[in-house]
N, C-alpha and C positions, 0 to 999 in steps of 0.2 A: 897879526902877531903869530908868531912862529912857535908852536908846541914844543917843550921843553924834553928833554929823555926822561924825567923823575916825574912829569908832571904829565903827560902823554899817556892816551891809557890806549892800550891795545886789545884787541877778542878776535874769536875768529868766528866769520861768518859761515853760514857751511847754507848752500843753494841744491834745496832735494825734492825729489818729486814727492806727490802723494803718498806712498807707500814706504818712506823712508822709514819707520817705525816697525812696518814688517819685515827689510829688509835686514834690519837689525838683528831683529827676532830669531831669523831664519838661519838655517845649520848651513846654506850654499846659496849663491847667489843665481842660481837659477829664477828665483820670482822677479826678476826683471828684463831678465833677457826680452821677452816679449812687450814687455810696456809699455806705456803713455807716461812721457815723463810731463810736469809742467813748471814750465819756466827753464829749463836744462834743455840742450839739443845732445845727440850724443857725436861722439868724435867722427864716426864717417860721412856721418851728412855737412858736419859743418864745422869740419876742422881748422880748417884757417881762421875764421870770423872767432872761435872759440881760442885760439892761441893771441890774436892781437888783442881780444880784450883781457885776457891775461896777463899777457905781457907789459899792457897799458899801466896795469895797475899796479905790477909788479914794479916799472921805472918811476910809478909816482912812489913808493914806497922808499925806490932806493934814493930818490931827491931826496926826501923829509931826514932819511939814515942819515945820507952825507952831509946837511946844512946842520943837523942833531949833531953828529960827530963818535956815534956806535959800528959798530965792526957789523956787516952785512955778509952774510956766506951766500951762496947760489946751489940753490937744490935742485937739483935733475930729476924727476920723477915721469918717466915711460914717455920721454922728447920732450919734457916740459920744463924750465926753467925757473925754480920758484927761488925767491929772495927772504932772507930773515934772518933776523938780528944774531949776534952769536954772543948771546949770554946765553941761551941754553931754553928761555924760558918758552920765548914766543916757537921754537923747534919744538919741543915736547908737545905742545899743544896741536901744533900740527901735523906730527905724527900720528897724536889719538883720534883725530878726523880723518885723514886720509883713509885708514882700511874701513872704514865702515864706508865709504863712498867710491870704493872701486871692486867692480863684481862684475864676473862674464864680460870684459873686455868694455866695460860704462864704463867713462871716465866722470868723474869728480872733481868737486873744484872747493879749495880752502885756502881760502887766502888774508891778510889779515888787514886790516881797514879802519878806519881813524871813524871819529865822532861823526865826519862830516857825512861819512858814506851810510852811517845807519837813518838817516834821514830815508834813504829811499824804501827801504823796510820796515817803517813804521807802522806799515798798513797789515803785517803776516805775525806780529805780536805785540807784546804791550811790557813793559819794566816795570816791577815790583821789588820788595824787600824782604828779605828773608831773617829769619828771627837773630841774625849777625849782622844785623845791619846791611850786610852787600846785597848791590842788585840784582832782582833774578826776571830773568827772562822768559815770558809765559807764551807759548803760541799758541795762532789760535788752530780748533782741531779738523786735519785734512779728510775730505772727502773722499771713501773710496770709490774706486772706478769700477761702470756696471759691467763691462765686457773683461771685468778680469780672470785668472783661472781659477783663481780661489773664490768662485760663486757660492759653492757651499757652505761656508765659514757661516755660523749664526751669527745674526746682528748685531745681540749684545751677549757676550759670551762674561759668565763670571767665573773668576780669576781666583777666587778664594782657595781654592783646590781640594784635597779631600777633608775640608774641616765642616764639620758638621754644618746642615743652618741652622741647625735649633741655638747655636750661638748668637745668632743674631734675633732671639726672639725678641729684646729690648729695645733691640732699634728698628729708627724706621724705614732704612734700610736692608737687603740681603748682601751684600758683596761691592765688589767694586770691578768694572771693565779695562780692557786693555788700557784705557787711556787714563785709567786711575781716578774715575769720576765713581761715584757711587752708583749703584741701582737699585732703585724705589724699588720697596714691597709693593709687589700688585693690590689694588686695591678690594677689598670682599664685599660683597653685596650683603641685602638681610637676612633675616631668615625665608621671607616672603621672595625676594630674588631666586635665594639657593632653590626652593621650593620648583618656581618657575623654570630654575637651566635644568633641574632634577627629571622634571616632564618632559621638555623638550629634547630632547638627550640629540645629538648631533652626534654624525658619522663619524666611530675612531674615537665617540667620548670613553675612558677609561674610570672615571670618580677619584684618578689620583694625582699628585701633586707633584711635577719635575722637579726633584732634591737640589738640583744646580739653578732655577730659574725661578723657581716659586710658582710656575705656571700651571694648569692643568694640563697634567700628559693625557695628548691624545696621540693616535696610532694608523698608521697610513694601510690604506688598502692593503697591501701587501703583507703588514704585519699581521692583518685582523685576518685574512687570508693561512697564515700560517696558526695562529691560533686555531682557527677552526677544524684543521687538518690533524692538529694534536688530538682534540678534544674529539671529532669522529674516529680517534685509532687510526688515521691514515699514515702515509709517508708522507713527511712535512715539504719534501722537494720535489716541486710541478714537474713533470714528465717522468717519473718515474715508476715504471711497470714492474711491480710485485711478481707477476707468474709471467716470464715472458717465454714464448712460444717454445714450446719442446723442441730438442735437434732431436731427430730420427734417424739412429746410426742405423738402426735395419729397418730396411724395406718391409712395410706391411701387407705387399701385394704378394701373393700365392702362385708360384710359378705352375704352372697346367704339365709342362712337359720336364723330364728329366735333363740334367749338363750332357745326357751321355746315353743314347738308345741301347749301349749294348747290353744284352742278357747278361743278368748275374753270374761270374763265377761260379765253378764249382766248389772252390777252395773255402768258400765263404758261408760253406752248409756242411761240410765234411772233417771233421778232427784231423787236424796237423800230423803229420808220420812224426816229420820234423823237432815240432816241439815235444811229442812224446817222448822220440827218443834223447833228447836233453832232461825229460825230467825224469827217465827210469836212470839218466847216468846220475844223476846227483840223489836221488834214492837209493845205486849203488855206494853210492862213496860215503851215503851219510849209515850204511851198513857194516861196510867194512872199518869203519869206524876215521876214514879218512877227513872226514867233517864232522865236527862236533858244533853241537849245542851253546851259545854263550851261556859262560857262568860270571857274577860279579865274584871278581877279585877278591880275596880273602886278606887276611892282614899278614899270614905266611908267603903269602904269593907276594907282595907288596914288598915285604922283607928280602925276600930272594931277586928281586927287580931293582934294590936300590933303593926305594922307595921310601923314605923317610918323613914322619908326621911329626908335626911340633906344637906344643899348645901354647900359643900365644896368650895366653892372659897366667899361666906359671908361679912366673911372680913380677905378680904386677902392684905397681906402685900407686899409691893413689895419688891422681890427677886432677885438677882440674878439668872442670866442664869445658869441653873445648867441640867442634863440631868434628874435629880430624880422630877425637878420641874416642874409643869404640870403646866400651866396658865390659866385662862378663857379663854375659845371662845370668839373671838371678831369676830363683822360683820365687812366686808372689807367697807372701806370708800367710797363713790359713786367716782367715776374714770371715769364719762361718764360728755356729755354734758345737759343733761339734770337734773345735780343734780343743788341744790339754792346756792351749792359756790363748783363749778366746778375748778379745778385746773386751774392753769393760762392756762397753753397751749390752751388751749380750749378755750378760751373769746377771742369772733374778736377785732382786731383793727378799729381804725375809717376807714380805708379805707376796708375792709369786712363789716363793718356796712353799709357804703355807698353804696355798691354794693349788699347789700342784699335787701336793702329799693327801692334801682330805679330798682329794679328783678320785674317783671310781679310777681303778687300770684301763679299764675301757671306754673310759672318757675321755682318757687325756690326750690333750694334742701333741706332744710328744713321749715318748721312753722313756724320756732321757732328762737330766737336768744340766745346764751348761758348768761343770766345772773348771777351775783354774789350777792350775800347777805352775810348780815352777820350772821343772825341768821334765822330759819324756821318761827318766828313770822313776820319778816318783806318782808314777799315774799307777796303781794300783789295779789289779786283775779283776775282770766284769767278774760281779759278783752272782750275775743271775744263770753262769755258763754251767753248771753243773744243774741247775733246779730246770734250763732248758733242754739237756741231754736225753736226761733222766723222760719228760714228760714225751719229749721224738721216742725213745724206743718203748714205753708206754703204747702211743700211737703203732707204732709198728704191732705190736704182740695184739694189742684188740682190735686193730682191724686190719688184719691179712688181707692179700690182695686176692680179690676171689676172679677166678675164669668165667667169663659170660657167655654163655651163647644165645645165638641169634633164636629170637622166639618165633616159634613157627604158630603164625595165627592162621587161621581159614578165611579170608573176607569175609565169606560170606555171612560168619559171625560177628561180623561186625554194624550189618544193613540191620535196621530194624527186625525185630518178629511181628509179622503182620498171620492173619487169621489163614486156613486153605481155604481155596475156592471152592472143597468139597463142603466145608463149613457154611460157603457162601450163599447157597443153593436158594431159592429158584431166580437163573439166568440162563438166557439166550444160547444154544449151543451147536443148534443141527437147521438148517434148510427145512423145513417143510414142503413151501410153497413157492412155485415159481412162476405168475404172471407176465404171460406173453400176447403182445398183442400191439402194441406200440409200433407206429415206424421210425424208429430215427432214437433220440434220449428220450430218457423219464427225466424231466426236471424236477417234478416234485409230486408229492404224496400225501397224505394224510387218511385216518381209520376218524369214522361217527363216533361220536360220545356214546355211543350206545355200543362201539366195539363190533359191530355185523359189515360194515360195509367201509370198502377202501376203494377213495377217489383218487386218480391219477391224473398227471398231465404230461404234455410230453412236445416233442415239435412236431409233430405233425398237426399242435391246433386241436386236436379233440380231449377232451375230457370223458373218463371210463371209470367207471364204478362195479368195484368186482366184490364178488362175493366171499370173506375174506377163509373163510374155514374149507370152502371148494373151490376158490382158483376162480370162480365160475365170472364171465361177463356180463354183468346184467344189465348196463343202460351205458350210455354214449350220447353224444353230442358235438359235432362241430363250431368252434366256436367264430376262429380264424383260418384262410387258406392261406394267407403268408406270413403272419407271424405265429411265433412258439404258445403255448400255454406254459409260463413263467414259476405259478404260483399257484397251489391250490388250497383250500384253506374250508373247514367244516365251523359253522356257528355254534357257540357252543349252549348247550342247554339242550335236553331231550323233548322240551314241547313244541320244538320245530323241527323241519329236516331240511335245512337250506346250506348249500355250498357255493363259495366265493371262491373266484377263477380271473386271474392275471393275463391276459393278450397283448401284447404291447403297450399302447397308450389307456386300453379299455379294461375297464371292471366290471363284472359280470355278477350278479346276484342270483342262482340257478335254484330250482327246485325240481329235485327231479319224481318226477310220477310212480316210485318203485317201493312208497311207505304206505301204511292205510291211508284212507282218506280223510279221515279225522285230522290226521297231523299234516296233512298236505294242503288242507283246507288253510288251517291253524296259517302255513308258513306263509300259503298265499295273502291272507288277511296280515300279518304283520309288514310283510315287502309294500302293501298296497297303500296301507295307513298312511304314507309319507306322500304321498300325490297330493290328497286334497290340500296336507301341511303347507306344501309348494304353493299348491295355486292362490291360497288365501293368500300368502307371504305376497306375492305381488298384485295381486287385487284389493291391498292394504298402502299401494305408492310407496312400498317402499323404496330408497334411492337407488338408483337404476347402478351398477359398478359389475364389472368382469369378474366374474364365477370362477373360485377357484377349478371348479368342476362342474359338469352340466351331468344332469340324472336325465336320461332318456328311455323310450320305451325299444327292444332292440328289433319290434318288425314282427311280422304276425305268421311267419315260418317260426322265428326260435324260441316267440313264444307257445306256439303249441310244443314245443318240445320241452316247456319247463323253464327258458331263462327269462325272466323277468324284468332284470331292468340290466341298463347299459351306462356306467359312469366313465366319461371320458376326461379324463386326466391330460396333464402338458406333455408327459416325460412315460418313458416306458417304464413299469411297474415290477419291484422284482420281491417286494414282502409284504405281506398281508398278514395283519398281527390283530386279534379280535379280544374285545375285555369279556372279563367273564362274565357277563350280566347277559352278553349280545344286544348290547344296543349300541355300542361304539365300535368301532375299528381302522387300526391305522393303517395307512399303505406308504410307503418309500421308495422314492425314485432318487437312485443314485445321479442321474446326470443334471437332475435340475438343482437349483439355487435355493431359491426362497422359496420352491415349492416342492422340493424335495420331500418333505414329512408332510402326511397332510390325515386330517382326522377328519371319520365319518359316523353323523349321524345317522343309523339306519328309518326311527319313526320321523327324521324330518325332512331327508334327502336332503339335508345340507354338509358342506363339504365346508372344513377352515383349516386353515394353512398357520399353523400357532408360531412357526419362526419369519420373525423378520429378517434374519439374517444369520446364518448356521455355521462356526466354524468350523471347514473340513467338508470331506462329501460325506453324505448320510450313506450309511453300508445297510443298515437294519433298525427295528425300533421294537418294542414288546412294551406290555402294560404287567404295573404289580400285580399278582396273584390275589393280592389281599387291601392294599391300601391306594390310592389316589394317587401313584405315582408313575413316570412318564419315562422308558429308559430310552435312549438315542445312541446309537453306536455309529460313531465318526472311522476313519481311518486305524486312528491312535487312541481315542480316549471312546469312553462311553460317561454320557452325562446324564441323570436321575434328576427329573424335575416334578415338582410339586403343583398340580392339576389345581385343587382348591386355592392357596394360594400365590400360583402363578409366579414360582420363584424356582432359582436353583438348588437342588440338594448339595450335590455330589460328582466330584467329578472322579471316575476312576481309572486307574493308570495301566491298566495290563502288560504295556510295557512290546505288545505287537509292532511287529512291522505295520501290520494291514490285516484289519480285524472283520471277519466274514460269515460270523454267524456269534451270536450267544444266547444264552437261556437260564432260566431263573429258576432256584429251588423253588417247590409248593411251599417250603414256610417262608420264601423272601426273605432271605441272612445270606445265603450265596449263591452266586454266579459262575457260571464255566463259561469263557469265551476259547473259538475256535480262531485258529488266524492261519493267512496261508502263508506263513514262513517256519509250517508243520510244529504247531506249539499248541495244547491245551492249559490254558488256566483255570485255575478254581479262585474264585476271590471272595473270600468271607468281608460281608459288608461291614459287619462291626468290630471288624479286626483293624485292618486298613485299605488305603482305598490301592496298594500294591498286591500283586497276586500270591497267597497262602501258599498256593504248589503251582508247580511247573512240568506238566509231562511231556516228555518228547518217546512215544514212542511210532511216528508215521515218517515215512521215507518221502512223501508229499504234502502238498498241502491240504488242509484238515475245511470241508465244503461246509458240516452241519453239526451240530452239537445237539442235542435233545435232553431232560428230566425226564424220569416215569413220574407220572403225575395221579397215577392211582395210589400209590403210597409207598412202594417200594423203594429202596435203598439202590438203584439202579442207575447210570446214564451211559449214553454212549457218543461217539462222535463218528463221522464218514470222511473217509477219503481220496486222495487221487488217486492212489496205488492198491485202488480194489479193495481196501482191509476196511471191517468195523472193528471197531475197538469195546469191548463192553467193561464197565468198571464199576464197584459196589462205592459207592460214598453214603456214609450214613451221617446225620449230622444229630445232634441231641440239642437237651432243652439248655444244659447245664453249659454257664459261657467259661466254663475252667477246663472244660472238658474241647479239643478241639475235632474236627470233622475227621472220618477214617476213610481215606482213600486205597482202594484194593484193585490193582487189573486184574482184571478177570476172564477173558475168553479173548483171541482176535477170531473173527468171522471173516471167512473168506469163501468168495464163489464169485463175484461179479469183474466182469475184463475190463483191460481197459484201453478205451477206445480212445483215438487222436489226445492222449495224453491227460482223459477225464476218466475219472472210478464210477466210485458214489459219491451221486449229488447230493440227496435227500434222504432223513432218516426220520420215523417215529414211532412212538410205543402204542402198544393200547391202552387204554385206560383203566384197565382192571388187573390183567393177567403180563407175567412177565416176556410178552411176546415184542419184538420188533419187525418193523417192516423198513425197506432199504430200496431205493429208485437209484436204477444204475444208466452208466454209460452207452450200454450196451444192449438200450430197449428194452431188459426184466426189471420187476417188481420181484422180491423172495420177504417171504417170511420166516421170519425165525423164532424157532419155540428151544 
């Protein structure tokens, strides 16, 4: 039975590959040029097989037209001959198919086809009803293909666009995909899960949540690469050099020879003729007045040139604020308190008023009080201008301006008054005596306690004791033939007569045979007492250990001449410093370490070494006059230590380069150190431990310091440049009262040889006499 034209239902089928849906989509049909279509061939592979079955279909259509009895038109579309009804209905329809199914030279196919033919495509969708009753047509959804160009595209992309997702918190969905299917909320694990991914954290994990996806955004190599590169301050983009290589427009290599050997011009050392005579002619002209000076233009001159000024702003109208419109300059309104109508802020209240008024004048922080007016006519005249006139010519009339002149002072009234030397009397003044006898220097000296006899030493190695009132030589000894006698030194106390003598490494304990016998007996029996000490000490096991010093006997030639015993030290010997008792005495070797300082007992022949370790090279050492205490002179400092209890006192600072001799008052409160960067100090101990005075009167440096130790107000110091210095310092009991220092006398008579004076100096012990060991082989006394 033959389909009716009322009763006949017509559709159009439309035959599309995979990707008809993005083709749709798509602003050019380029996404199929390259394709895989399925089910479609395109027209140049198989254009003929593709027109007959068109064609096919097309004539079964125009049979059903013609036995139906409707008007059938023929549509030509790009060689193709398509057939349809000419009501209008079934053309529109397939107009609206056609462009969507011809791109980049694809052909398309739409054609229209009875009940019978959907039978073959029952399998690519399925017929439903839509809420009007007609049927709607659902297909099922196409596979994309994996080698297409659009690889990138995400798999399920949501469609929602920029609408929040927190709209979709109610449902259980996020969105919907191209194909208008929904997309599940991802599902969340517990709190024990979250715990778990929390630990584990995977590479690229972020903790945050993709706004379009619901997913956890993580982050590709790449990204986490450029984060990194922020967060160290680097440049975010890979190959890119910060400092790249300097261009070097000039050569930094140094040419040796010149572009051009020839000798210098002469023109290029000699004043131009040339140029002078052009600048005497323009000093001509600027005389004769043919060149003048610029002057700015005057406003006469200005006038006579034509030159007309205008003031643009005249009258000027007010305008609006425009950028083209320029305004007069205005002066800023006064903004301070001293203008005659001061903004309000500024004007005190009555209670500033009142506390300015009950302000002392010269309390207050202003003058002035800020008032207001209303106009500049009505500000009133300062009222204070005549009472401050008045008080200026006051000032003027009482104190005239007086002429000064320069005061003529005399320095010399200005130094201290100190006492005359003739006041000073009895000191050192004249040469007496002048012991000769020595080959080579006197290094050192000293006079007996008893004031009769002066022992010497010298480099020639012997020791000479002379008679000190007649010059006279009375005893001798050789001690050493190649090294110096360093050091001489008298024991003190008058019930012996024994002198101690420095030779290099050796110390010598001498008695010389030139006193009565009584006391020479005496000295012999004290030197002797310490043998047996010895030999008990190890005939008792005691533990066997290296002696800081060995006591020997020195040989039975020097002992018939009086030296007695031989103490051999590490280090060569250059002070011999004795306590007043004569049972102790120290010696100092500058070159040694930990044995630099070392203390002896005379009744036990033992020898100890009291530093373990000495800051500085030891220069000198002396014992208190009066108490238990131990001085050490370093380089720089001198340190005062406490014998009894074995502790430090005092360190004191003199302040020396390089300190080379000091000596201590008989009452022990101060000190004079000598140093050879020609400086003497005096340092009062209980003042502070910096030096009281400073004298600089030596052109070298300063060898010996000495106290008179008889009682007198006296000391002196020796130096390279031949001079003693003699000076009164008295010091009293009273600590308010401080020490009087007076120069007194320089002494001069000794030469000086390869750049040495005087070595050694000392007094005698009773009368104001000194003695002086020079460079130059004499001994001189001075009275």
């Amino acid at each position: 039975m033959a389909p009716t034209a009322t009763a006949r239902k017509r559709k159009a089928v439309t035959r599309d590959s995979p990707e008809a849906d993005e083709v749709v989509l798509s602003d050019s049909g380029s996404d199929l040029e390259n394709g895989l279509l399925d089910g479609i061939l395109s027209q140049d592979e198989d254009e003929d097989e593709y027109k007959s079955d068109l064609e096919k279909d097309i004539d079964d259509d125009e049979n059903q037209t013609e036995s139906s009895g409707t008007d059938v038109e023929e549509v030509t579309v790009d060689g193709f001959s398509l057939a349809h009804s000419g009501k209008g209905n079934q053309s529109n329809r397939l107009g609206q198919m056609l462009p969507g199914f011809v791109d980049n030279d694809e052909q398309k196919q739409a054609v229209d086809v009875d009940e019978a033919s959907d039978n073959r495509n029952e399998s690519s969708y399925r017929v439903t009803q839509d809420a009007n009753g007609n049927p709607r047509y659902i297909y099922s959804p196409i596979d994309p293909v994996y080698d297409s160009d659009d690889s990138d595209a995400p798999a399920t992309a949501n469609t929602i666009g920029n609408i929040p997702l927190s709209f979709y918190d109610s449902y259980p969905h996020i969105g919907y995909d191209i194909n208008g299917k929904r997309i599940s909320r991802p599902a969340k694990g517990e709190a024990l899960d979250a715990l778990l991914d929390s630990i584990d954290v995977p590479k690229g994990w972020t903790g945050l949540t993709d706004p379009a996806t619901g997913m956890p955004l993580e982050l590709s190599q790449e990204e986490l690469e450029v984060l990194r590169r922020i967060q160290m301050n680097e440049v975010p983009e890979e190959g890119y050099d910060m400092y790249p290589p300097t261009v070097e427009y000039f050569t930094s290599k140094m040419e040796i020879m010149p572009l051009s050997a020839a000798p210098e011009p002469k023109r290029r050392f000699v004043p131009s003729k040339h140029e002078a005579k052009r600048v005497m002619k323009i000093v001509r002209a600027i005389r004769e007045g043919r060149i003048l000076p610029y002057k700015p233009p005057t406003d006469e001159d200005n006038e006579e040139q034509g030159l007309k000024t205008y003031d643009i702003w005249a009258n000027e109208a007010p305008r609006p604020d425009h950028p083209m419109n320029v305004p007069a300059p205005k002066l800023p309104p006064p903004g301070y308190d001293e203008s005659y109508h001061p903004p309000p802020e500024y004007l005190p209240d009555a209670l500033e008023k009142k506390a300015w008024e009950e302000t002392d004048e010269e309390e207050r922080a202003k003058e002035y009080l800020p008032t207001n007016h209303e106009s500049l006519r009505k500000v009133p005249g300062y009222e204070n201008f005549l009472k401050e006139k008045f008080e200026r010519c006051l000032d003027l009339y009482l104190a005239p301006r007086v002429r000064r002149n320069k005061l003529n002072i005399d320095p010399e009234s200005l130094l201290p008054k100190l006492p005359s030397p003739e006041e000073l009397r009895p000191f050192p003044t004249t040469c007496a005596i002048v012991f000769k006898g020595h080959e080579g220097r006197i290094r050192s000296l000293a006079i007996d306690p008893s004031g009769v006899w002066l022992a010497s030493g010298g480099d020639d190695g012997t020791i000479r004791i002379w008679e000190l009132l007649t010059g006279r030589q009375v005893w001798s000894v050789r001690l050493d033939n190649d090294d110096a006698v360093n050091v001489v030194r008298w024991r003190p106390g008058n019930d012996t007569f024994m002198i101690s003598a420095a030779s290099g490494e050796n110390l010598y304990l001498i008695v010389p045979s030139i006193t009565d016998p009584e006391t020479e007996a005496n000295s012999r029996e004290v030197v002797d007492a310490g043998w047996g000490y010895a030999a008990n000490a190890f005939s008792n096991g005691a533990p066997k250990k290296e002696p800081a010093a060995k006591w020997v006997r020195p040989g039975s030639r020097q002992e018939d001449e009086g030296v007695l015993v031989k103490i051999i030290l590490r280090n060569t010997i250059k002070v011999i410093s004795w306590h007043r008792r004569g049972e102790y005495f120290a010696t100092v070797s500058p070159q040694g370490q930990t044995s630099a300082v070392a203390i002896h007992t005379l009744s036990k022949h033992l020898t100890q070494l009291p530093f373990r370790k000495l800051r500085g090279l030891a220069q000198t050492a002396q014992f208190h006059p009066s108490k238990p205490i131990f001085f050490v002179a370093t380089q720089r400092m001198i340190r005062s230590y406490d014998l009894s209890k074995q502790e430090l006192l005092k360190i004191i600072q003199p302040g020396a380069r390089w300190i080379s001799s000091f000596d201590l008052h008989p009452g022990g409160d101060n000190l004079i150190v000598g140093s050879y960067d020609k400086r003497l100090l005096w340092h009062d101990l209980d003042l502070s431990v910096r030096p009281y005075k400073t004298l600089r009167y030596h052109q070298k440096a300063i060898r010996a310091v000495k106290f008179h130790q008889g009682g007198l107000p006296l000391f002196a110091d020796a130096s390279d440049d031949a001079t003693i210095q003699i000076f009164h310092g008295k010091v009293v009991g009273d600590l308010m009262e401080n020490a009087t220092i007076v120069p007194l006398k320089v002494l001069r008579g000794h030469q000086v040889k390869k750049e040495l004076g005087v070595l050694d100096i000392d007094w005698h012990p009773r009368e104001p006499w000194c003695v002086s060991a020079g460079a130059d082989g004499t001994c001189r006394l001075w009275t």
